[in-house]
C-alpha positions, 0 to 999 in steps of 0.5 A: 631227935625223936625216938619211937619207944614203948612207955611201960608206965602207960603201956602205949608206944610213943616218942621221946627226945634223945636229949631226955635219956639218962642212959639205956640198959640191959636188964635180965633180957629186956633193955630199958631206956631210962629218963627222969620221969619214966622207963621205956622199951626200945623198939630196936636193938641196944646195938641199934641204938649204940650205932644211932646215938653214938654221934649225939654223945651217947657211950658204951660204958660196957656191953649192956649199957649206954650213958648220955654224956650230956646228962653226966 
């Protein structure tokens, strides 16, 4: 499943797979999705995206954080 995000390292928006996130987080007041190359920005919310990935084995570790099971 393709995700559209916001690539801070080429300031372009674009899409990634969801089978590539490590895990998303709050950091300060910016949420950042995190995969082995790059950081990215969501174009949606952390709640969003908890709603969204939740059946994809994606887990709430604590209000500010999701973790990709699957790359545990």
């Amino acid at each position: 499943m393709q995700i559209p995000v916001y690539c801070t390292t080429t300031n372009k928006t674009t899409t990634i797979d969801i089978e590539d996130i490590l895990f998303i987080n709050l950091h300060g007041n910016k949420i950042m999705i995190q995969t082995a190359d790059s950081i990215y920005r969501p174009l949606t919310s952390l709640k969003d995206y908890a709603e969204l990935l939740n059946e994809h084995g994606f887990e709430k570790l604590e209000n500010s954080t999701l973790i990709n099971l699957k790359k545990l």
